[in-house]
C-alpha positions as a Markdown table, in Angstrom:
| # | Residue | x | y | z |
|---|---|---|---|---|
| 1 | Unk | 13.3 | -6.7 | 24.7 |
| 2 | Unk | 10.5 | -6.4 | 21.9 |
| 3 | Unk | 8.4 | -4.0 | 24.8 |
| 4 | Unk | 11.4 | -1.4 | 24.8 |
| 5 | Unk | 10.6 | -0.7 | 21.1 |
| 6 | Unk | 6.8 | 0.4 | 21.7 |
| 7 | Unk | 6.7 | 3.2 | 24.2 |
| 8 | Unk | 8.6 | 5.8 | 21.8 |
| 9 | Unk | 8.5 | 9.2 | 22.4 |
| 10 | Unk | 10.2 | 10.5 | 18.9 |
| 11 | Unk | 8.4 | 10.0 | 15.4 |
| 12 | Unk | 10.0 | 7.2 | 13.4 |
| 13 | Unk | 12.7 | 8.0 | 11.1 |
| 14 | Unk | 15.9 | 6.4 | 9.7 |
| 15 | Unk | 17.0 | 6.5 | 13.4 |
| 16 | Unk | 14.9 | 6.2 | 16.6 |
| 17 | Unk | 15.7 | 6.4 | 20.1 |
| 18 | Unk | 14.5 | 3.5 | 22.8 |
| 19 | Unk | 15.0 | 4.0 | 26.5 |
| 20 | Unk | 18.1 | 6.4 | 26.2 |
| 21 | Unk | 19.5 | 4.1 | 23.3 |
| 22 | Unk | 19.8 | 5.0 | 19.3 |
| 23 | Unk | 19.3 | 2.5 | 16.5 |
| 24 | Unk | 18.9 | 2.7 | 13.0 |
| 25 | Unk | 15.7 | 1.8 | 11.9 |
| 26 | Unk | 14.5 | -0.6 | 8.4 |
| 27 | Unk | 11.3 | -1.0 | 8.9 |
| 28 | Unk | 7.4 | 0.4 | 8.5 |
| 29 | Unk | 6.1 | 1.4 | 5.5 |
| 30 | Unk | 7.8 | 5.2 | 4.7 |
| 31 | Unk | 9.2 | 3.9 | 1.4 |
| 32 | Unk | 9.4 | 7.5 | 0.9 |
| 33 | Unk | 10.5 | 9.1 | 3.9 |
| 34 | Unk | 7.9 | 11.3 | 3.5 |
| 35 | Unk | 7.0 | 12.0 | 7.7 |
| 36 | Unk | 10.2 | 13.3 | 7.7 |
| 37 | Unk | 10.6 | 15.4 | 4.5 |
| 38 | Unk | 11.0 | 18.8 | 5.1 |
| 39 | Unk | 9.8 | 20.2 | 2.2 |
| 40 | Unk | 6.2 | 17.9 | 2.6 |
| 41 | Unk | 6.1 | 19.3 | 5.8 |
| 42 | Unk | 6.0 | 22.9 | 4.6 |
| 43 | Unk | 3.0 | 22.2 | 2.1 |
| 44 | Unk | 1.2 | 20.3 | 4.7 |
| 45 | Unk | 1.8 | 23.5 | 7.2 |
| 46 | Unk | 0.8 | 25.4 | 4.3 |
| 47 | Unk | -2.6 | 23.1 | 3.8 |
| 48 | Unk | -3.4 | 23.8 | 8.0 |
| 49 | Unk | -3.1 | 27.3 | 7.1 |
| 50 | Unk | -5.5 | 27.0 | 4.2 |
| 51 | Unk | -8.0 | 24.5 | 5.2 |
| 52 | Unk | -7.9 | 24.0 | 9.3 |
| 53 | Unk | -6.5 | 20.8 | 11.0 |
| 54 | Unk | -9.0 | 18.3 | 10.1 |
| 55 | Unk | -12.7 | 18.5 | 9.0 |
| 56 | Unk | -15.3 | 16.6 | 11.1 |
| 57 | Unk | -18.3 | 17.1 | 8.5 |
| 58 | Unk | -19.3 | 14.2 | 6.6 |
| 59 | Unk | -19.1 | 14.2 | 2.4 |
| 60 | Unk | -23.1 | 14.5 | 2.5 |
| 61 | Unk | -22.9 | 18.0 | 4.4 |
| 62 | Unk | -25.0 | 20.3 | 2.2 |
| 63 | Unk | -20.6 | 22.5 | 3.2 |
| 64 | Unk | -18.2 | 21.5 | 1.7 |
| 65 | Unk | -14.5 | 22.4 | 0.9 |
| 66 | Unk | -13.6 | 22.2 | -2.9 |
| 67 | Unk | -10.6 | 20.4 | -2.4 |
| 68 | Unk | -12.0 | 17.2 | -2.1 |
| 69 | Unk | -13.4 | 17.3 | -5.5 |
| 70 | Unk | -10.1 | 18.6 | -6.7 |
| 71 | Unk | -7.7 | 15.7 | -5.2 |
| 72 | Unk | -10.0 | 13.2 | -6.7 |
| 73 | Unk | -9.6 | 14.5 | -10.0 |
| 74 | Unk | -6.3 | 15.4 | -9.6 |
| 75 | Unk | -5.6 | 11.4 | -8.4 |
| 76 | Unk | -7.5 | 10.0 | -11.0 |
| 77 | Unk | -5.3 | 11.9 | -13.6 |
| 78 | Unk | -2.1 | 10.8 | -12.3 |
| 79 | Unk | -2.8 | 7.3 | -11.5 |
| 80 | Unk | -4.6 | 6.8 | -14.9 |
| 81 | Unk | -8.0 | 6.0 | -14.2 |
| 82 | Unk | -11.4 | 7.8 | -15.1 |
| 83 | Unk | -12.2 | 9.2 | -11.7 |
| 84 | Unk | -11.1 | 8.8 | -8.6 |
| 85 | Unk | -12.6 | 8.2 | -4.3 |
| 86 | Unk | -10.8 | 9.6 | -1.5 |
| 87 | Unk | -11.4 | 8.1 | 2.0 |
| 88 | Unk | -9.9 | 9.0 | 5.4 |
| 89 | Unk | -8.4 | 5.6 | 5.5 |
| 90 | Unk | -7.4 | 2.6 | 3.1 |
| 91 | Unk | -9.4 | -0.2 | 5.5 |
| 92 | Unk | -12.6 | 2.4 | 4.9 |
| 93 | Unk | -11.8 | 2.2 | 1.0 |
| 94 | Unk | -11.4 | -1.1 | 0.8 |
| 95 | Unk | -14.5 | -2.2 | 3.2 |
| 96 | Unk | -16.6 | 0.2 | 1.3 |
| 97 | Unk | -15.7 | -1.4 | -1.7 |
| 98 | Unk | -16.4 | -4.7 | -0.7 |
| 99 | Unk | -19.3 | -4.3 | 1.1 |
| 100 | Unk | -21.1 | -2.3 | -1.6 |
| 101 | Unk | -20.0 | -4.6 | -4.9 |
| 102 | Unk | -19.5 | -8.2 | -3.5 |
| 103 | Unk | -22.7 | -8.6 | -4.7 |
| 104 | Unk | -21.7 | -8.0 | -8.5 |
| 105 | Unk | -21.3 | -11.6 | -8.6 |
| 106 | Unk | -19.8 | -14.9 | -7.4 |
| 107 | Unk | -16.5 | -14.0 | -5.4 |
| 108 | Unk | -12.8 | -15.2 | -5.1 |
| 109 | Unk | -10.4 | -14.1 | -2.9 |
| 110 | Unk | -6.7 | -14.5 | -3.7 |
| 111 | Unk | -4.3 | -15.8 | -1.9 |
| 112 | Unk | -2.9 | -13.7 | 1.0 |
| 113 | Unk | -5.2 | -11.0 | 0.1 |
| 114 | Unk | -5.2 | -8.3 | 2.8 |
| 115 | Unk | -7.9 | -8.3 | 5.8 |
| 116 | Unk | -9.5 | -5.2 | 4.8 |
| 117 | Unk | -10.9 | -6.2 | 2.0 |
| 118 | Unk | -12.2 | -9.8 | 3.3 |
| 119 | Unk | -16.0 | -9.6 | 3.6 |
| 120 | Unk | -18.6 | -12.0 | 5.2 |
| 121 | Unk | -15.8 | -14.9 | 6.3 |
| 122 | Unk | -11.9 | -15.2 | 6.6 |
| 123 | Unk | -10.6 | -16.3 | 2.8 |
| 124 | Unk | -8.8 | -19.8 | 3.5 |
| 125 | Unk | -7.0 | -19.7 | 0.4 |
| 126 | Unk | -3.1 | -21.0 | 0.5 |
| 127 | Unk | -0.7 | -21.7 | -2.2 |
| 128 | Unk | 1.1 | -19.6 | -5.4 |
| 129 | Unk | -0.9 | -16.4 | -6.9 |
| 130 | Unk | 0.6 | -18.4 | -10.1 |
| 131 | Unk | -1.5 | -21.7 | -9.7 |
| 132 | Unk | -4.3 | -19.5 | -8.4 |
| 133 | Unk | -4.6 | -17.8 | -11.0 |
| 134 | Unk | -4.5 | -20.8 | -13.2 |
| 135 | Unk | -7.5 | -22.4 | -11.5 |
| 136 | Unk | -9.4 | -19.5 | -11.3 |
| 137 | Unk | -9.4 | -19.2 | -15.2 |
| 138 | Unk | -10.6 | -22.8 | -15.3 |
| 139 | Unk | -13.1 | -22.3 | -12.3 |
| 140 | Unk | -14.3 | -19.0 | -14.6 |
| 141 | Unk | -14.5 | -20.3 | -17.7 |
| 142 | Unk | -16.3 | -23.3 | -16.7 |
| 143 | Unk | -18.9 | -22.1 | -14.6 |
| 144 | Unk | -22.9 | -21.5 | -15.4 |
| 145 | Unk | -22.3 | -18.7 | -13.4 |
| 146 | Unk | -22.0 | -15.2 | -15.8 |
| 147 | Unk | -20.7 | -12.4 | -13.2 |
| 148 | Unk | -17.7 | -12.6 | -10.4 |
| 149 | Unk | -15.7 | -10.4 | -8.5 |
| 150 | Unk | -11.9 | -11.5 | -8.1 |
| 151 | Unk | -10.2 | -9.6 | -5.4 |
| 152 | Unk | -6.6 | -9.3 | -4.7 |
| 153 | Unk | -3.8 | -7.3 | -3.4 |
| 154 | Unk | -1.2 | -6.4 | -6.4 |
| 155 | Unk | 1.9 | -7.7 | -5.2 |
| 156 | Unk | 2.5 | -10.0 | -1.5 |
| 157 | Unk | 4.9 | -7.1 | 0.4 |
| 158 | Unk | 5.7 | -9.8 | 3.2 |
| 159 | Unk | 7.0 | -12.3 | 0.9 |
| 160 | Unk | 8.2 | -10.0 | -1.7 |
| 161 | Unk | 6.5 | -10.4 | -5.1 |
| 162 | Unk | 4.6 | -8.4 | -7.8 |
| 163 | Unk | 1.8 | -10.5 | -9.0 |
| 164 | Unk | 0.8 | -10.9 | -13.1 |
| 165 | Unk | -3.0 | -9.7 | -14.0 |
| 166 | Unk | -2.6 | -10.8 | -17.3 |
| 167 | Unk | -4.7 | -13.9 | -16.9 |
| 168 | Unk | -7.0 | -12.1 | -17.0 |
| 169 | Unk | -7.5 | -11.8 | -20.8 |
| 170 | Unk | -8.6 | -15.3 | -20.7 |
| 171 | Unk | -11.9 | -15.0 | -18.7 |
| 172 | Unk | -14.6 | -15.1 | -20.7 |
| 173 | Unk | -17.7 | -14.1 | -18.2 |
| 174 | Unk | -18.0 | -10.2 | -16.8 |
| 175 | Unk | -15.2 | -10.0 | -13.8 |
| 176 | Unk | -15.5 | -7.1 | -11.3 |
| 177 | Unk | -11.4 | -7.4 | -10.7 |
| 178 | Unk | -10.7 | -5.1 | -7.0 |
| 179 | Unk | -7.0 | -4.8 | -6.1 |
| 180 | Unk | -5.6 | -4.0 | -3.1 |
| 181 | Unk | -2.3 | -1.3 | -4.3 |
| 182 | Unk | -1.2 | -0.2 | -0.7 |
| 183 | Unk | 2.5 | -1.4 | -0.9 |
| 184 | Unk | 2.7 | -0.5 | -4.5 |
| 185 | Unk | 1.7 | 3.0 | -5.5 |
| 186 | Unk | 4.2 | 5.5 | -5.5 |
| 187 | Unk | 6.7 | 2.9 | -5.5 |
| 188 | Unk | 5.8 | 0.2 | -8.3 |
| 189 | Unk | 5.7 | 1.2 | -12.0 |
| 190 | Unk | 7.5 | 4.4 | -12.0 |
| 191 | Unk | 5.6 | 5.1 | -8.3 |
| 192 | Unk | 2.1 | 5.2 | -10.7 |
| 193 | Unk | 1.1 | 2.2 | -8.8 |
| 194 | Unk | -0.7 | -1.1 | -10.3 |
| 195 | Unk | -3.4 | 0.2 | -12.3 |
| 196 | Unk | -2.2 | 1.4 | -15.7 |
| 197 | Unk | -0.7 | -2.2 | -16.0 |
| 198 | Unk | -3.2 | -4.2 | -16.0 |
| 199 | Unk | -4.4 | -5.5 | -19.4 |
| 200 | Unk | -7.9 | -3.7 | -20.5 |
| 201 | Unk | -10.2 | -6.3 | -21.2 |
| 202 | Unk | -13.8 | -5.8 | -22.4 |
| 203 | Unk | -15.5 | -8.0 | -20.1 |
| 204 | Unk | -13.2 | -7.0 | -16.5 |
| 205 | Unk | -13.6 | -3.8 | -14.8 |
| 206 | Unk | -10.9 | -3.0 | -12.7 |
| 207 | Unk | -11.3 | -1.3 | -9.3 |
| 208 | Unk | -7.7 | -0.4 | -7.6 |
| 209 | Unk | -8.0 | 0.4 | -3.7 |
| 210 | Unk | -5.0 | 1.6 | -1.6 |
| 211 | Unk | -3.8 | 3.4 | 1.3 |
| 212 | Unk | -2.0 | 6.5 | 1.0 |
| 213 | Unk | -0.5 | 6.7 | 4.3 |
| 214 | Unk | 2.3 | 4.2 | 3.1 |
| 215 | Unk | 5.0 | 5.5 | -0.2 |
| 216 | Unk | 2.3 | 8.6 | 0.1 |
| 217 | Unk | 2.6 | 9.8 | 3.1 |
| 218 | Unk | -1.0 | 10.8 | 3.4 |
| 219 | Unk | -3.7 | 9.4 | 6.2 |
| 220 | Unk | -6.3 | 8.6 | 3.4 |
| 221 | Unk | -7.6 | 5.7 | 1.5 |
| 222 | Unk | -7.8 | 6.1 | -2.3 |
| 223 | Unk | -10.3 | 4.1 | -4.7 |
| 224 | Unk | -9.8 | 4.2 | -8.6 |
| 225 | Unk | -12.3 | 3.3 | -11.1 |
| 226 | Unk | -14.5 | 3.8 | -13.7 |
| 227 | Unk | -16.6 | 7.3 | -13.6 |
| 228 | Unk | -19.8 | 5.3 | -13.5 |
| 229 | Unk | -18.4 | 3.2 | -10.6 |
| 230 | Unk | -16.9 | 5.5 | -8.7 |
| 231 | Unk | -20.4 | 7.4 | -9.2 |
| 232 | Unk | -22.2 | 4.9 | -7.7 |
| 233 | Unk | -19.9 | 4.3 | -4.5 |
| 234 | Unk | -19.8 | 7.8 | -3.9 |
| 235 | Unk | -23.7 | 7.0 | -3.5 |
| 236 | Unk | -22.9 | 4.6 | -0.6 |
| 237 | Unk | -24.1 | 5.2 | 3.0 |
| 238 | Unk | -20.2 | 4.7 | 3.9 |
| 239 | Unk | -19.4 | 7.4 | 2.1 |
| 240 | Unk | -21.9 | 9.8 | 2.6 |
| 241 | Unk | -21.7 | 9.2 | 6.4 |
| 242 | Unk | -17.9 | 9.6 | 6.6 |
| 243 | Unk | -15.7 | 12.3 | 7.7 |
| 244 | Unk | -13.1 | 13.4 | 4.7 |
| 245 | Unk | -9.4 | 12.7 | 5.9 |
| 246 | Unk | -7.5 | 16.2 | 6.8 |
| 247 | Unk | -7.6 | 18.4 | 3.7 |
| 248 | Unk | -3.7 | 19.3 | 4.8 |
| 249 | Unk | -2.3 | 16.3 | 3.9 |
| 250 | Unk | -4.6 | 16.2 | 0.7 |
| 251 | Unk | -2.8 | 20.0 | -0.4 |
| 252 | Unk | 0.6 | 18.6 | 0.4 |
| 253 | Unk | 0.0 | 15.6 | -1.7 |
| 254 | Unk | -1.0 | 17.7 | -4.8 |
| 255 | Unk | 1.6 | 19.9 | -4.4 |
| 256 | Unk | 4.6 | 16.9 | -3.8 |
| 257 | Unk | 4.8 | 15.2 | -7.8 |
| 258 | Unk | 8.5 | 16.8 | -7.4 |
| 259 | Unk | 9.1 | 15.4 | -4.2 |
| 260 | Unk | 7.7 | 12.0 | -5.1 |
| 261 | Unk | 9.8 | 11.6 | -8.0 |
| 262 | Unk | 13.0 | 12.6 | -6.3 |
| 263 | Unk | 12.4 | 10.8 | -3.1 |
| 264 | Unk | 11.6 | 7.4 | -5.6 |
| 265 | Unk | 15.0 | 8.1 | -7.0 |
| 266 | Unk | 16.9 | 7.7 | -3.6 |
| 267 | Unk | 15.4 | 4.8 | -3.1 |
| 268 | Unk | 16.1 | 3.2 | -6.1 |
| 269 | Unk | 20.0 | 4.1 | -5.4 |
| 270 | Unk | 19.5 | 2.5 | -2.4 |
| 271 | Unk | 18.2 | -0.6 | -3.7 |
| 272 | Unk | 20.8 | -0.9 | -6.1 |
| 273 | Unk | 23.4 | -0.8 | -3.2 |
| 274 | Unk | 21.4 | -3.5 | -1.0 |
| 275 | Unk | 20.6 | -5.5 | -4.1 |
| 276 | Unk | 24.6 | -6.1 | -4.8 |
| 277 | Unk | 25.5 | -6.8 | -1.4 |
| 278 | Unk | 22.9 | -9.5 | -1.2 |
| 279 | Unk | 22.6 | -10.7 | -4.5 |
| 280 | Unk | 24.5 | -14.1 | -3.9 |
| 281 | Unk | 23.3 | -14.8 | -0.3 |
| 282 | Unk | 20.8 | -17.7 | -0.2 |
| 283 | Unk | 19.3 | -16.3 | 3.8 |
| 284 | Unk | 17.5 | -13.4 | 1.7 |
| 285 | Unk | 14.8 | -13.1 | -0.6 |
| 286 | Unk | 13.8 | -9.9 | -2.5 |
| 287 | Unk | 12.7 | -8.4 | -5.9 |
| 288 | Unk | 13.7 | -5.8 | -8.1 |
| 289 | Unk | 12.6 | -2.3 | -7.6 |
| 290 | Unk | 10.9 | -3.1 | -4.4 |
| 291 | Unk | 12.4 | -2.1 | -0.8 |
| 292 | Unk | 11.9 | -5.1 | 1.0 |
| 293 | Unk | 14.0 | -7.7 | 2.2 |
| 294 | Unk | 12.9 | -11.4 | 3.9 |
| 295 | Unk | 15.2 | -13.0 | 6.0 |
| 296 | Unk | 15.2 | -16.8 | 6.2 |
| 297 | Unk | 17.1 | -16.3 | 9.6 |
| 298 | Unk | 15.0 | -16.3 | 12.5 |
| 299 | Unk | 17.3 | -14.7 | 14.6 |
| 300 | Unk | 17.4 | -11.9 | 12.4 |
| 301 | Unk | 16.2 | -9.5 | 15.0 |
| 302 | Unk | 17.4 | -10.1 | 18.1 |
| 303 | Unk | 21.4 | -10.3 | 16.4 |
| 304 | Unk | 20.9 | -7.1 | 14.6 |
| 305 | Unk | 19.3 | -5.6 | 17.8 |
| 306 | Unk | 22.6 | -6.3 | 19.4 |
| 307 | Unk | 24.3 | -3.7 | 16.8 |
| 308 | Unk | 21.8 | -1.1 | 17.0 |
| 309 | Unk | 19.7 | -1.7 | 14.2 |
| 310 | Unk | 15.9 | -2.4 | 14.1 |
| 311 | Unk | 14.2 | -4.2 | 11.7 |
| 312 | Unk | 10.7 | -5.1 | 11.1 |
| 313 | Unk | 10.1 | -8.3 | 13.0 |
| 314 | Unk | 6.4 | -9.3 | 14.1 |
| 315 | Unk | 3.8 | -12.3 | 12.8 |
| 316 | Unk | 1.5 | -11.8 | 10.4 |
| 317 | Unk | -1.3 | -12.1 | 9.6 |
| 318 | Unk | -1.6 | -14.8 | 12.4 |
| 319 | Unk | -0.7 | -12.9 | 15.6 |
| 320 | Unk | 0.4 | -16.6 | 17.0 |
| 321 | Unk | 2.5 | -17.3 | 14.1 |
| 322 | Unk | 6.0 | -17.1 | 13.4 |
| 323 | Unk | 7.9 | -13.8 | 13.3 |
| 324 | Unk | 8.4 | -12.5 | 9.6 |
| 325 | Unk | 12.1 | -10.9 | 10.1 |
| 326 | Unk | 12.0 | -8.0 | 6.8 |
| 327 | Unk | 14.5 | -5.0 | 6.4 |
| 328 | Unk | 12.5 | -2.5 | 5.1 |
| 329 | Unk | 14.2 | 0.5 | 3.0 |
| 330 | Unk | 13.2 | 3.8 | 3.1 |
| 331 | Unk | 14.3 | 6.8 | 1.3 |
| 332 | Unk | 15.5 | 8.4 | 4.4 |
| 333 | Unk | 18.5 | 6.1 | 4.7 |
| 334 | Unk | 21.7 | 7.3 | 3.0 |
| 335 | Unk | 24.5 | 6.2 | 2.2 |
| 336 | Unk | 26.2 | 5.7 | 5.6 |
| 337 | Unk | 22.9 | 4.1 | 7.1 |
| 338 | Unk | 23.7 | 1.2 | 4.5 |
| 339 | Unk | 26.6 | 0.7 | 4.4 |
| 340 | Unk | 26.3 | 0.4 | 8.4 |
| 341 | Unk | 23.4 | -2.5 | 8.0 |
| 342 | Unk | 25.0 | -4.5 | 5.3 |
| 343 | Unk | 28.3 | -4.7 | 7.6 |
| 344 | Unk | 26.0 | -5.4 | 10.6 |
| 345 | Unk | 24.6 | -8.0 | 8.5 |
């Protein structure tokens, strides 16, 4: 049944047809619906007009389109950091990170922390970001050692949860903190993402990394920093080697703050109506203010299937591992697209 679902010949959307057949869809990663939001689409048309469908030349080319420039600053301003990267891709943002800071210091990966940003070796660690980040205070504070690099997603999107920086006021040696954001901006904190919340600390810089192709709609990768930082990774031979993402998308994503907020808003009315309809079943687990949904049932899938609705259902990160069954909310689901799962349900 699961290889009906991969041959389709229709962009995803709240509904998707399979073979001849129609289901409602609740899963991906289109918190926003943007792929299927009209007035996106006409900026991005509007950014192929102006700029060309995608530009092949790398960052270092002695051409260069201005927008570029512009989209950094304009990202750094509205996710309140000091300057801003843009990347074609998230995985290139985050392994350009990596690869060019790991050696600030001593590393530590936390738990579940998201392949793109592993380095040298696969990160075995298990267990609670909570007791993690306890022992990582103590394995800190009590080391010789006087620089480290801690890096993290902000919040486990699988297992729902949005994880607490603020241990990090108790480190007392230099801390190059790098946080993967994917799931979280334009959703999390107002859709401003992770990096205004964390605590400012004297001795931790804070690097956020993300995707934009998620809440944002955008096939680019985003890094926020510190001018001096972002400086110096704009220096790096992945960077300068790199083709730009489409300058389209970037237009569209300057010209959507409107869009954003009122695509965040649906959401959040459809969250509220999910939340209430699940609040008192013990099969689900989810947070506030987040559009994901676990399922303890492991025939999730297969019975919802049977009703015409898809959800996301696939192991991670261990292909050979048990199926995570998650409905996944999007924007683009109204009112009758809920009301049709939660009876399904």
């Amino acid at each position: 049944m699961q290889e009906k679902y991969k041959h389709l010949k229709s962009p995803l959307a709240n509904k998707i047809i399979a073979i001849g057949d129609e289901y409602l869809y609740f899963g991906g990663t289109a918190y926003l619906g943007i792929p299927q939001n009209e007035a996106f689409l006409k900026f991005y048309l509007k950014g192929l007009s102006l700029f060309g469908l995608n530009n092949g030349t790398s960052r270092s080319n002695n051409v260069q389109l201005g927008i570029y420039n512009e989209v950094e600053q304009y990202a750094a301003h509205k996710f309140g950091a000091a300057a801003a990267l843009i990347t074609s891709s998230g995985y290139l943002a985050a392994q350009l990170t990596v690869k060019n800071l790991a050696n600030f210091g001593e590393v530590r990966y936390a738990p579940a922390t998201h392949p793109a940003l592993w380095h040298q070796n696969i990160p075995k660690v298990l267990g609670s970001f909570t007791i993690w980040a306890k022992n990582i205070v103590d394995e800190i504070n009590n080391s010789e050692k006087e620089n480290w690099v801690i890096i993290s997603n902000s919040m486990n999107n699988l297992f729902p949860e949005i994880y607490d920086f603020t241990f990090i006021k108790l480190l007392n040696k230099k801390v190059l903190l790098i946080i993967d954001d994917s799931h979280g901006i334009g959703i999390n904190n107002e859709g401003l993402g992770v990096f205004k919340t964390i605590p400012p600390c004297a001795n931790v810089e804070v690097l956020v990394i993300a995707s934009m192709a998620k809440a944002l709609g955008v096939d680019a990768g985003i890094i926020l920093g510190t001018t001096k930082r972002i400086h110096q990774l704009k220096l790096s031979h992945e960077f300068l080697g790199a083709s730009p993402p489409a300058a389209a998308g970037l237009f569209a994503f300057m010209q959507a703050e409107k869009i954003y907020q009122n695509e965040l808003e649906k959401l959040n009315q459809g969250m509220e109506i999910v939340n209430q309809a699940l609040l008192k079943n013990d099969d689900w687990h989810f947070i506030d203010n987040f559009p994901v949904y676990l399922s303890k049932n492991a025939e999730l899938s297969h019975q919802l299937a049977a009703k015409n609705v898809l959800v996301s259902s696939f192991a991670y990160p261990d292909k050979d591992g048990p199926k995570i069954n998650r409905i996944v909310l999007s924007s683009w689901h109204n009112k009758t697209d809920i009301a049709y799962l939660i009876k399904a349900l």
